[in-house]
PAZA-971005 format. One line per field, with one value per residue (C-alpha): residue number from 1; residue in one letter; x, y, z. Coordinates in nm, 4 decimals. Layout:
pos <- NUM; ... .
code <- a; ... .
px <- X; ... .
py <- Y; ... .
pz <- Z; ... .
% end
This chain:
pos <- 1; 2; 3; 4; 5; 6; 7; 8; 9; 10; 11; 12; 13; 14; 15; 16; 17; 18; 19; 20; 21; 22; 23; 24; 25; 26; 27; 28; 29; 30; 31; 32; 33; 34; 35; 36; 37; 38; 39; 40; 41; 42; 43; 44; 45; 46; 47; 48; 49; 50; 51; 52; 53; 54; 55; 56; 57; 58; 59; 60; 61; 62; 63; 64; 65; 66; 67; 68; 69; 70; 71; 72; 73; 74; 75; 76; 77; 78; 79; 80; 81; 82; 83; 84; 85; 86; 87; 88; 89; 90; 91; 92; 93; 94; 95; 96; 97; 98; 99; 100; 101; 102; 103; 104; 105; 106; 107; 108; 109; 110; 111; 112; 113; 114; 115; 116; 117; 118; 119; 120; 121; 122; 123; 124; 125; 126; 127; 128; 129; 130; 131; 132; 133; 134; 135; 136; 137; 138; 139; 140; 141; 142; 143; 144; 145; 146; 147; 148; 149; 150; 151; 152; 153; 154; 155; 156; 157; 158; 159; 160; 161; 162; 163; 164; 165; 166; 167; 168; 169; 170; 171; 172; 173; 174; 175; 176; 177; 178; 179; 180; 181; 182; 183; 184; 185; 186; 187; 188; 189; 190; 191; 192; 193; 194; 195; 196; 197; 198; 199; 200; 201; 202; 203; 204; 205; 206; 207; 208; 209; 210; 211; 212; 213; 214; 215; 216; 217; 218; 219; 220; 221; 222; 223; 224; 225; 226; 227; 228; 229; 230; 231; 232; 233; 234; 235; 236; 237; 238; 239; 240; 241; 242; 243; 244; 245; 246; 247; 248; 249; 250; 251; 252; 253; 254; 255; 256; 257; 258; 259; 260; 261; 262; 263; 264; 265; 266; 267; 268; 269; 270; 271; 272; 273; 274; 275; 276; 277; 278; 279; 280; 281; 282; 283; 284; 285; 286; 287; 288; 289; 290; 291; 292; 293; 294; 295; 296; 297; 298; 299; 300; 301; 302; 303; 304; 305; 306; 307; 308; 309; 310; 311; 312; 313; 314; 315; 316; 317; 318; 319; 320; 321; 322; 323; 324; 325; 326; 327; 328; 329; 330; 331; 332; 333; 334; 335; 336; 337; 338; 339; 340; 341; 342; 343; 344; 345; 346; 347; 348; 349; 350; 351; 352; 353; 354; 355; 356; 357; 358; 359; 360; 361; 362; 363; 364; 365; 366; 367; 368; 369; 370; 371; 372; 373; 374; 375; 376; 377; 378; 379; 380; 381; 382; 383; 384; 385; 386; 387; 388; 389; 390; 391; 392; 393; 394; 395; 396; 397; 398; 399; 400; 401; 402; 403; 404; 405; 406; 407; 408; 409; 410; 411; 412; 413; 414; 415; 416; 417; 418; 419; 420; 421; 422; 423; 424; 425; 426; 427; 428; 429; 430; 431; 432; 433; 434; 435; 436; 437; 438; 439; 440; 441; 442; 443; 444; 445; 446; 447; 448; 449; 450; 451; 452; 453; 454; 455; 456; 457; 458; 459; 460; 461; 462; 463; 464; 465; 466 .
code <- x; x; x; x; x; x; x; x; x; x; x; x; x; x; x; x; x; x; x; x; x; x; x; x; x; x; x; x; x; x; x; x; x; x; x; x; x; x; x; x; x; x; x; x; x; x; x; x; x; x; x; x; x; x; x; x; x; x; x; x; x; x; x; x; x; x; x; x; x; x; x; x; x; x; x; x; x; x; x; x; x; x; x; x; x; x; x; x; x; x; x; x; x; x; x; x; x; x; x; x; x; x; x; x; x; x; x; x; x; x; x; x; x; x; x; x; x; x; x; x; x; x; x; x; x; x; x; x; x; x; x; x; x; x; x; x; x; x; x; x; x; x; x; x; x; x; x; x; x; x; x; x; x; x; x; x; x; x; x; x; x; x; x; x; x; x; x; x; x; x; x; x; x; x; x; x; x; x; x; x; x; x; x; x; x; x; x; x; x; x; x; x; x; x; x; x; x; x; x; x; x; x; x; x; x; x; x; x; x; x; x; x; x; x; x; x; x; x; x; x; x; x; x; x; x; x; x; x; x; x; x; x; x; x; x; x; x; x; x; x; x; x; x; x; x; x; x; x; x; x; x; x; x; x; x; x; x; x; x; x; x; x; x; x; x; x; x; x; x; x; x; x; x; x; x; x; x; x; x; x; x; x; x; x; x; x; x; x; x; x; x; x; x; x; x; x; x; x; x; x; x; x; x; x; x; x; x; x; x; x; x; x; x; x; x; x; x; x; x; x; x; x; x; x; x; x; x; x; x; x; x; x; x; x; x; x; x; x; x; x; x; x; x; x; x; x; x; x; x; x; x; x; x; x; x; x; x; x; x; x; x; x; x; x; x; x; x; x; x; x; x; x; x; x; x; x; x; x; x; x; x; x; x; x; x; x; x; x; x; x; x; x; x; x; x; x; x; x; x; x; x; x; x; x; x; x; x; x; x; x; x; x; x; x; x; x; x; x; x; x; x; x; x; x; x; x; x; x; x; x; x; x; x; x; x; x; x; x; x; x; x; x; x; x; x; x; x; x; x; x; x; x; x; x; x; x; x; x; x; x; x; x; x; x; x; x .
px <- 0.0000; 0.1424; 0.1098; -0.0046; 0.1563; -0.0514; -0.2949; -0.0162; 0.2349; 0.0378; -0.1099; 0.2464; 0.3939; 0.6125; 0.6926; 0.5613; 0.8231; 0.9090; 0.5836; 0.7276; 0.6549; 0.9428; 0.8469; 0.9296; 0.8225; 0.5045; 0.4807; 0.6104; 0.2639; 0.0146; 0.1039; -0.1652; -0.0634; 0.3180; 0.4032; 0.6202; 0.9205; 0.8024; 0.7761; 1.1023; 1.2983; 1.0867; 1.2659; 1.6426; 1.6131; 1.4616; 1.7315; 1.9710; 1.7729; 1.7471; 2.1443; 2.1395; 1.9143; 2.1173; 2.4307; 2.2831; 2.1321; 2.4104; 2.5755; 2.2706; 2.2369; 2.6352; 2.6462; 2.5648; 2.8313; 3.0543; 2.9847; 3.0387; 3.4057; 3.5545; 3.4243; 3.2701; 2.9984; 2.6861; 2.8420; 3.1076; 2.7927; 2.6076; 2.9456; 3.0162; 2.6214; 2.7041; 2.9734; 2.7439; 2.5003; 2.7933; 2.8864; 2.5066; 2.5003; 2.7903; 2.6668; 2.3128; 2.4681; 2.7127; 2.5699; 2.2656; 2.4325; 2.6653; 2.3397; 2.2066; 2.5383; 2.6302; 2.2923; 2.1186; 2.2622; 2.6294; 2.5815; 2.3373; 2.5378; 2.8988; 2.7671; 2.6228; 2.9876; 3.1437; 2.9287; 2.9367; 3.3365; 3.3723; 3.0801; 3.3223; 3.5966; 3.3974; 3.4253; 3.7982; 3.7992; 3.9909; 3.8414; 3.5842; 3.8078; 3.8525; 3.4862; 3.3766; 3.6182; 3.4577; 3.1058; 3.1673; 3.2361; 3.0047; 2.7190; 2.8256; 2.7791; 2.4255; 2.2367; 2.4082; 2.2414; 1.8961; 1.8488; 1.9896; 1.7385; 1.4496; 1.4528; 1.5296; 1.1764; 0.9656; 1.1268; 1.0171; 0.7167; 0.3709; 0.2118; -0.0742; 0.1358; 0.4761; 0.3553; 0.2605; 0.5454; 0.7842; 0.6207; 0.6513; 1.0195; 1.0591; 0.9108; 1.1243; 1.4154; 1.3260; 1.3005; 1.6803; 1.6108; 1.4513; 1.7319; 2.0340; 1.8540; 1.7969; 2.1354; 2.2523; 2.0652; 2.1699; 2.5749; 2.6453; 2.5783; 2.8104; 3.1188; 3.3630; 3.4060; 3.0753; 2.9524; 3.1758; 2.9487; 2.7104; 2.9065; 3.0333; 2.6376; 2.5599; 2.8716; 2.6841; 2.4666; 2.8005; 2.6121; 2.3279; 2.4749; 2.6488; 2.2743; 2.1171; 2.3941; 2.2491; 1.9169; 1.8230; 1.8620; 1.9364; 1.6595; 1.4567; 1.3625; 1.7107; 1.8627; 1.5845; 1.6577; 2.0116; 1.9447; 2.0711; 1.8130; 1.6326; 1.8625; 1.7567; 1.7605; 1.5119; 1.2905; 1.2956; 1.2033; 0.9344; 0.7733; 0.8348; 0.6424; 0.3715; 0.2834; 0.3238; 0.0776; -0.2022; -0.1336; -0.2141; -0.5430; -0.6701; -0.7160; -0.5367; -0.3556; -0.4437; -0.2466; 0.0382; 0.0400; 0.3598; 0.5157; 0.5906; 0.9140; 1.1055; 1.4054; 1.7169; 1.7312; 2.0275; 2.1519; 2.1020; 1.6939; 1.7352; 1.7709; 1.4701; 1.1020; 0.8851; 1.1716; 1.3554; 1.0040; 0.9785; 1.3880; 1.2962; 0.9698; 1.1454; 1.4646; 1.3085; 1.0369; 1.3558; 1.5303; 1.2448; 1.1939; 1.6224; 1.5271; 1.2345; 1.2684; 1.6684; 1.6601; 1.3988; 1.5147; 1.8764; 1.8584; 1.6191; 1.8737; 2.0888; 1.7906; 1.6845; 1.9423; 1.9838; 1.6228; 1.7220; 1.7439; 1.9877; 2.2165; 2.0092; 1.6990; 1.7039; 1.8036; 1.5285; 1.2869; 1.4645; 1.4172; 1.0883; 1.0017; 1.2518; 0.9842; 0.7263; 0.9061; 0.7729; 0.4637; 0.5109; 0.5357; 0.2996; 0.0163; 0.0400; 0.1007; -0.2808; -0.3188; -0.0493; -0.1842; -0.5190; -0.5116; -0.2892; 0.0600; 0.0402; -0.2591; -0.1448; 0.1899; 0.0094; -0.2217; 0.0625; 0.3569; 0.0533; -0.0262; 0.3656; 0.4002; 0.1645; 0.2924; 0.6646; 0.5321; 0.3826; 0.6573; 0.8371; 0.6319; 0.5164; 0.6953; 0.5694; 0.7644; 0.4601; 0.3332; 0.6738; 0.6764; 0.3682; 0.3766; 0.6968; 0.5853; 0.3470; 0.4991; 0.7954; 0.5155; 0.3665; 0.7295; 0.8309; 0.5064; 0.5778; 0.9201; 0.7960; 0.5298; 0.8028; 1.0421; 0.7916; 0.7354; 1.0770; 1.1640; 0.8474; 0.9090; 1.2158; 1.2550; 1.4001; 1.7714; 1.7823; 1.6095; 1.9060; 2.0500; 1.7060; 1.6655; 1.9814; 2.0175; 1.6568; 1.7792; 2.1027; 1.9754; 1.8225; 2.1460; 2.3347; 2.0384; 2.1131; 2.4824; 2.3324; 2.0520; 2.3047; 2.4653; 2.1259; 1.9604; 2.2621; 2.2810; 1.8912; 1.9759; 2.2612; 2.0864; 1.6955; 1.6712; 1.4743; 1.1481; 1.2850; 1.3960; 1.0744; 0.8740; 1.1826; 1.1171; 0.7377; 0.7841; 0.9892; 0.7344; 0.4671; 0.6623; 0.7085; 0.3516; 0.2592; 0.5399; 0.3905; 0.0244; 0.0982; 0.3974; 0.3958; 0.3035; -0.0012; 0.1836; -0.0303; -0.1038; 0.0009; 0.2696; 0.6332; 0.6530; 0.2920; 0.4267; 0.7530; 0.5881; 0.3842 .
py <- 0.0000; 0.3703; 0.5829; 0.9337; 1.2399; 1.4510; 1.7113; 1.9709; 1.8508; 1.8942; 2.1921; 2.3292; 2.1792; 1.9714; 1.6315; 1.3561; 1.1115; 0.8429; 0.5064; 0.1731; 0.0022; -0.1014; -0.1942; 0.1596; 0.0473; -0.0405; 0.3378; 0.4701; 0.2684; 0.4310; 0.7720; 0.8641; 1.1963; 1.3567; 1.5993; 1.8844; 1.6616; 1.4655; 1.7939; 1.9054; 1.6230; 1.6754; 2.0145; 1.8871; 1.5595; 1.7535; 1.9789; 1.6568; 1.5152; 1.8600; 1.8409; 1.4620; 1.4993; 1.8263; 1.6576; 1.3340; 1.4912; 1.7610; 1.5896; 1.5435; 1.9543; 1.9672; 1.7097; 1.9491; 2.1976; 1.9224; 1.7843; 2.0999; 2.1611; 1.8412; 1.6748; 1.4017; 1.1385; 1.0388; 0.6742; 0.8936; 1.0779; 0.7349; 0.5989; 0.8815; 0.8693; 0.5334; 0.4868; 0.7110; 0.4320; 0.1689; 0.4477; 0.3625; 0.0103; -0.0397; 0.2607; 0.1135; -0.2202; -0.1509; 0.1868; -0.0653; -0.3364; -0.0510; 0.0576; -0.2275; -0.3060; 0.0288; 0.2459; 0.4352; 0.7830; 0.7676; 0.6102; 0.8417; 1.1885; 1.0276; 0.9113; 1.2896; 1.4135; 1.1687; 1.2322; 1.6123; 1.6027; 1.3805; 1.6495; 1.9156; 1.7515; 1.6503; 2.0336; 2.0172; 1.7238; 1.7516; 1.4705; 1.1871; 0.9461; 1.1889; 1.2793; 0.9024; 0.8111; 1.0693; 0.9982; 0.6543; 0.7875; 1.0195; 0.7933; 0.5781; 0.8169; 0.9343; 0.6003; 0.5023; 0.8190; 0.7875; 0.3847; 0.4768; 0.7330; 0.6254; 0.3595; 0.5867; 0.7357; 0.4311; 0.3599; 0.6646; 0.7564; 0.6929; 0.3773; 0.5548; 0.8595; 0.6674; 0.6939; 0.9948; 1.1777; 1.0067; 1.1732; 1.5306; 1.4710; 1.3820; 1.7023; 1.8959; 1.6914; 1.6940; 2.0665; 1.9749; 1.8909; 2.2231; 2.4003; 2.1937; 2.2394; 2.6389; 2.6664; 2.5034; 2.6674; 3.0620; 2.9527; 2.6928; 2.9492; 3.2146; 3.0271; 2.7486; 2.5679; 2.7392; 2.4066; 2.3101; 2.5427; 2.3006; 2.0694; 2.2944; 2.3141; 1.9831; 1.9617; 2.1995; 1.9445; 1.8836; 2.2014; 2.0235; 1.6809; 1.9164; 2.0860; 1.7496; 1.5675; 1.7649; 1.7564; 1.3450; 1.1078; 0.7430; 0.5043; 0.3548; 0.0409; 0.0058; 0.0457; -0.1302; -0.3829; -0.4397; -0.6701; -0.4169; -0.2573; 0.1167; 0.3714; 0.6640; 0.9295; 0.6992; 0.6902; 1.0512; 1.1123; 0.8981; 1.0069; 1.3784; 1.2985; 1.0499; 1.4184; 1.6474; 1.3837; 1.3934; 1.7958; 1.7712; 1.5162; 1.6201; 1.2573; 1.0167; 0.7936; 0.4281; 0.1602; 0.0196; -0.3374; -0.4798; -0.7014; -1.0113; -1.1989; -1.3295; -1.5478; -1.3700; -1.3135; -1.3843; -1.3225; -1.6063; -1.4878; -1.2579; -1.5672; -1.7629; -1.7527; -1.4383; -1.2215; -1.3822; -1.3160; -0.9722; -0.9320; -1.0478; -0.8174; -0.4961; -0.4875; -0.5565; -0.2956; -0.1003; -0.2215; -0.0441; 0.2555; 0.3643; 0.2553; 0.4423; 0.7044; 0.8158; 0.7332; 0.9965; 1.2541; 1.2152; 1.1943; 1.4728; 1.7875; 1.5890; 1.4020; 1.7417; 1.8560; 1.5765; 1.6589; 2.0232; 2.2107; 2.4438; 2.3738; 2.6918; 2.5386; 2.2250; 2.2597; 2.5396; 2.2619; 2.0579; 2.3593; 2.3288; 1.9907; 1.9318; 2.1471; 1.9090; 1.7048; 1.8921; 1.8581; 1.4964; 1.3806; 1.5985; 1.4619; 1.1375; 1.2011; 1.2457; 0.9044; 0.6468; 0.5774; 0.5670; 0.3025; 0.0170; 0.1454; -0.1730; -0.0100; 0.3517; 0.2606; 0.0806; 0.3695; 0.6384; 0.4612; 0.3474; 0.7479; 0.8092; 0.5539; 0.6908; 1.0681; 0.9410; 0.8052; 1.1367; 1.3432; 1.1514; 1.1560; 1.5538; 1.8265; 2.1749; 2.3278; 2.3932; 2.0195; 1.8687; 2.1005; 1.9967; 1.6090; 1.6204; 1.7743; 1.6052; 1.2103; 1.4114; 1.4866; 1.1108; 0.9346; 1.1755; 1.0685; 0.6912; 0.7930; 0.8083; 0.5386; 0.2799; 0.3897; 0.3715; 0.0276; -0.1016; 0.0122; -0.1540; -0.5280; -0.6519; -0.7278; -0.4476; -0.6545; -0.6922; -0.3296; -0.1607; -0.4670; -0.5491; -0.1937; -0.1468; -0.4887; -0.3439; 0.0068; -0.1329; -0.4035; -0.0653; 0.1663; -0.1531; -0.1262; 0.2217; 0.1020; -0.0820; 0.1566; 0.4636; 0.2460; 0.1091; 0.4242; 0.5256; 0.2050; 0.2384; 0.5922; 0.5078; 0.1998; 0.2628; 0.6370; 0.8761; 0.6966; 0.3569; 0.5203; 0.6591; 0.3172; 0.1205; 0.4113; 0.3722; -0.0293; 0.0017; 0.2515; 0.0042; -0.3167; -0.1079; -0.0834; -0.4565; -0.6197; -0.4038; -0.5239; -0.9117; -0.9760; -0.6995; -0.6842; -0.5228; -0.2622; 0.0135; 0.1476; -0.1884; -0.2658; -0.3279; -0.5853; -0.7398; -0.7360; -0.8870; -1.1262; -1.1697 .
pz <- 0.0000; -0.0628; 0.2533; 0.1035; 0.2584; 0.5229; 0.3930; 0.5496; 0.3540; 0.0288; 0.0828; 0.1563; -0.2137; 0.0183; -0.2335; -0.0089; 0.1476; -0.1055; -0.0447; 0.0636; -0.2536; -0.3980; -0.7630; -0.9196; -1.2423; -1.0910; -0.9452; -1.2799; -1.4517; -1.2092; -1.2988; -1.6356; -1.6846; -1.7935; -1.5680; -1.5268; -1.4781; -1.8201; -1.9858; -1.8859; -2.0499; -2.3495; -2.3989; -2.2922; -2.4808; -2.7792; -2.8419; -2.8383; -3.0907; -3.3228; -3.3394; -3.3633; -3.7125; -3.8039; -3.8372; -4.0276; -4.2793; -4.3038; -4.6081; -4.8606; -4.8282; -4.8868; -5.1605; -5.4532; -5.3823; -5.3492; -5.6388; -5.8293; -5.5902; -5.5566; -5.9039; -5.7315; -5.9390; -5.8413; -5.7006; -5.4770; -5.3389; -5.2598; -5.1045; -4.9005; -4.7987; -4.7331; -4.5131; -4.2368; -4.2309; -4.1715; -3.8489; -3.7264; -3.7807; -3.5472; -3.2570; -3.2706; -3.1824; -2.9744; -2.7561; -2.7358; -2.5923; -2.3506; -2.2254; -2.1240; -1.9394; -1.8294; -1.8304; -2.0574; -1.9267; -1.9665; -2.3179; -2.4254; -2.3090; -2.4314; -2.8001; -2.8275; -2.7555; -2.9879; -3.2726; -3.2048; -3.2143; -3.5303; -3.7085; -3.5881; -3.7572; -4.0556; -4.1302; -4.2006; -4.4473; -4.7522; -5.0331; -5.0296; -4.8932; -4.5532; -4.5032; -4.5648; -4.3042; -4.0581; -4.1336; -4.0611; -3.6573; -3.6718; -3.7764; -3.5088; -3.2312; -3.3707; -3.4158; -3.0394; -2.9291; -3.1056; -2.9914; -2.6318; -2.6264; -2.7273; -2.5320; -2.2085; -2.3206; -2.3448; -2.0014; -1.8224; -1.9269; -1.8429; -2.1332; -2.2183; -2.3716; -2.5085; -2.8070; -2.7850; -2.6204; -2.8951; -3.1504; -2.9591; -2.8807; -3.2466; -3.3557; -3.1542; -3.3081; -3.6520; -3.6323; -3.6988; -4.0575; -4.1706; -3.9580; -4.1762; -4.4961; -4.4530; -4.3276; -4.6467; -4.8812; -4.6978; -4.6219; -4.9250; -5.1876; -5.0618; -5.1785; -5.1946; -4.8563; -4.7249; -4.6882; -4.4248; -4.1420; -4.1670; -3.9651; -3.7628; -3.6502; -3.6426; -3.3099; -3.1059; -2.9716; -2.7405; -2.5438; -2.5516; -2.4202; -2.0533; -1.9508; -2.0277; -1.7781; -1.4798; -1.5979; -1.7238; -1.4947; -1.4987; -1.6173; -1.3248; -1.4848; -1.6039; -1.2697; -1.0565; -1.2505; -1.1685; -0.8665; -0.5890; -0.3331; -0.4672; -0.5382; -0.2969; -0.5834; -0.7821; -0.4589; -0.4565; -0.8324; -0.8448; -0.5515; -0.6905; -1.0195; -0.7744; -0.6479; -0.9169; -1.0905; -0.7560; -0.7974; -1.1697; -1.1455; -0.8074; -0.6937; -0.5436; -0.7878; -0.8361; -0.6383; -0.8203; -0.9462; -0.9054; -1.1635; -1.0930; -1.0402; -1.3719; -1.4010; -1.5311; -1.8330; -2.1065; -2.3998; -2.6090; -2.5440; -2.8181; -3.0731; -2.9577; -2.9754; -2.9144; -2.9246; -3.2113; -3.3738; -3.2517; -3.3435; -3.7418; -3.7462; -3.5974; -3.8261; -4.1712; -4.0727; -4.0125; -4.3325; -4.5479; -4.3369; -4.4490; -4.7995; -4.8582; -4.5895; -4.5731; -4.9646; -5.0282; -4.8107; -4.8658; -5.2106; -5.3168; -5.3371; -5.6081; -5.7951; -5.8588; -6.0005; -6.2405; -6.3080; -6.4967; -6.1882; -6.0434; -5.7151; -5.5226; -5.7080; -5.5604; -5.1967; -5.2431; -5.2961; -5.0347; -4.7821; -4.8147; -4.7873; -4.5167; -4.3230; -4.3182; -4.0661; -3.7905; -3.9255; -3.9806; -3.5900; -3.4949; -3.7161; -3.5566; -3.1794; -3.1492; -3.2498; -3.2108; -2.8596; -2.9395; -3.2202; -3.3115; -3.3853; -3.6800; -3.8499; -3.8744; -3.9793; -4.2495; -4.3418; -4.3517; -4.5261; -4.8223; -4.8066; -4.8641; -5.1317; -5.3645; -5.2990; -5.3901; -5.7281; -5.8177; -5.6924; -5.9322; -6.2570; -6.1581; -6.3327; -6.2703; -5.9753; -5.7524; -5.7947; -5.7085; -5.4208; -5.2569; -5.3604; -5.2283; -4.8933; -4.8418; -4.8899; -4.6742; -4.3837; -4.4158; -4.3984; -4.0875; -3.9105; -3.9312; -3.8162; -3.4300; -3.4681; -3.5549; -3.2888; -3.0689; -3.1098; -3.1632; -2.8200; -2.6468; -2.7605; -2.6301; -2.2394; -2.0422; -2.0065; -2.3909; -2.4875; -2.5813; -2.7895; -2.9040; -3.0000; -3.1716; -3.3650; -3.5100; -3.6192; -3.7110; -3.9439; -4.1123; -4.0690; -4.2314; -4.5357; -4.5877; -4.7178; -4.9950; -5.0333; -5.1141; -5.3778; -5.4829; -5.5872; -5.7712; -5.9716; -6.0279; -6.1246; -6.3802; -6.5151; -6.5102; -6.5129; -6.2402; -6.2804; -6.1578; -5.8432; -5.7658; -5.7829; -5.6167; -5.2841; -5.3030; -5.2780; -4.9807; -4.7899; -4.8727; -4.7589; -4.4338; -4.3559; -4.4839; -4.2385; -3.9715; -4.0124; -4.1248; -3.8497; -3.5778; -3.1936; -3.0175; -2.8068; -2.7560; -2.4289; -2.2804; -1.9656; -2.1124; -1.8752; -1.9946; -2.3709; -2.2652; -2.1459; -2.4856 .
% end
């Protein structure tokens, strides 16, 4: 039973002393609402995310100009593209499987400041070769940081708005799209070697990473589940958000339902049953968001310059529909917790499909502009949806790894799919690539709805244990 606080002690905004339940995940379930403390994170977490999509999408706004500087082809573009996604293969992998060793805190904060100082660097390469070699790091520290992340979120807070707060946090963050491509299209203009201030950007998220060190704290799940008695500190902040939530609601909150006990868990889980199932559903869902998503978006400023127009004309275009991003996540965080995450996946990535093929076959300037906005705005809004999910089906001492072997699998897709559009390019024409990133949205939403998991508004501990 919790033990509320005296009507004194309330009435005087005095948090109430921490209840003797133990199960903190069980406390963290009963709260409904996000409080201030939720909201707070929101912000810090958001920034982190706005310089996390800043620097990976800095290179498709600086491919054009150098194209034009250092003479690269259209295969040197798709194998510097390329070699980021290798980076994020290995961090989702590897920061997964860190944070569920180490905690989700220290991995989250120390991949920002890696990938921050390899995009700093990244501003003084010199050739292909160079910036390949630094994307590669830098791609590693972002997809650590976005797995570690996410999965911090679906940790801490409450079921019924995971979903939900995802997609706000991601619409903070993808504010970090518009912000590259408008900084592109005012500094790479101006000159030769303009282009390198976009990376210089895309490292300021190291700023970011020493607020958000005082500010996040370590995942209660994570550490509760460590074996070792409550950490005072987590006592503390979930009794702090316990009465910021009876301030909010009025009430008293519902009794907590503790979980019950489960055997250790191991590795080797990962490769058997359920969560083999859920492993296999998650990373090809993955595979075909990087195909159709990162191949769209990355690939628009120099597809559209192959199509007649200028280098200012096309990141012109890209300016705008990098805006729909915001857009994008918000659109769906008024429903991905109200219906099943499977079904709107479906209904959004069939919605993006068809916009890609038009965007494609359209050529007056103001219909590319809005097909291409709009199957931008529907691809962004699956982006949350999907991540969302991902880091709700795997058992809390797998998340991270579960997590990251899923966005890996579609970091490690995003090698071939570089190289894949720029063979369809060279060897089908524009057209081709159009339908082959309209049948990867569509595969997207068809694994989804034929393979995927119930997970809305249910217990992680209740879908881990299927």
């Amino acid at each position: 039973m919790t033990v509320d606080p005296p009507g004194d002690r309330q009435a005087a905004g005095v948090p109430p002393a921490p209840a003797p339940v133990t199960d903190l995940a069980a406390r963290l379930d009963r709260i409904p609402v996000a409080t201030p403390t939720h909201r707070r994170w929101v912000g810090v977490l958001g920034a982190l995310f706005v310089f996390d999509l800043v620097d990976l999408n800095s290179f498709a706004y600086a491919a054009p100009a150098l194209r034009a500087e250092w003479g690269l082809s259209i295969g040197e573009v798709g194998a510097v593209t390329s070699a980021a996604f290798v980076g994020m293969f290995a961090g989702a992998i590897v920061g997964g499987r860190l944070s569920d060793r180490y905690g989700r805190r220290p991995v989250l904060l120390g991949a920002v400041l890696f990938f921050s100082v390899c995009s700093l660097l990244s501003a003084l390469s010199w050739d292909a070769w160079s910036l390949g070699v630094l994307r590669v790091l830098t791609g590693f520290g972002l997809q650590a940081t976005t797995g570690v992340l996410l999965v911090w979120v679906s940790e801490m807070f409450p079921r019924s708005l995971r979903g939900r707060y995802q997609a706000l946090l991601l619409a903070v963050g993808l504010a970090g799209i518009p912000i590259a491509a408008w900084l592109a299209r005012i500094v790479v203009p101006l000159g030769p070697g303009s282009w390198r201030w976009v990376f210089v950007v895309g490292a300021l998220g190291a700023v970011v990473a020493l607020v958000a060190w005082r500010t996040v704290p370590e995942s209660v799940r994570w550490r509760s589940a460590q074996g070792r008695s409550p950490d005072p500190r987590d006592e503390r902040l979930v009794a702090r958000m316990e009465h910021e939530a009876r301030a909010q609601l009025g009430t008293d909150l519902p009794e907590p339902v503790p979980d019950p006990p489960k055997p250790e868990g191991r590795l080797s889980d990962l490769l058997r049953g359920a969560t083999l199932r859920r492993t296999v559903v998650a990373s090809t869902a993955c595979v075909f968001l990087i195909l159709s998503f990162y191949g769209f978006s990355s690939w628009v400023p120099t597809l559209l310059v192959e199509r007649g127009y200028t280098t200012a004309e096309s990141l012109t275009f890209a300016s705008v529909l990098a805006i729909a991003a915001v857009p994008g996540a918000l659109l769906v965080a008024p429903v991905v917790d109200r219906f099943d995450r499977r079904a709107v996946v479906l209904v959004l990535q069939t919605l993006s499909a068809g916009l890609v093929l038009a965007f494609g076959l359209v050529t007056h300037p103001v219909a590319i502009a809005v097909t291409g906005f709009l199957a931008a705005m529907f691809m962004q809004a699956t982006v949350p949806v999907l991540y969302t999910y991902i880091a709700e089906v795997f058992p809390l001492h797998l998340r991270g790894l579960g997590s990251g072997i899923a966005n890996g699998s579609g970091r490690l897709a995003g090698v071939a799919g570089g190289l894949l559009v720029a063979a369809t390019f060279a060897g089908l024409g524009l057209t081709a690539v159009y339908v082959y990133l309209a049948a990867a949205a569509l595969l997207l939403g068809l694994v989804m709805t034929l393979f995927g998991e119930r997970t809305t508004n249910r217990r992680l501990e209740d879908i881990e244990r299927g």
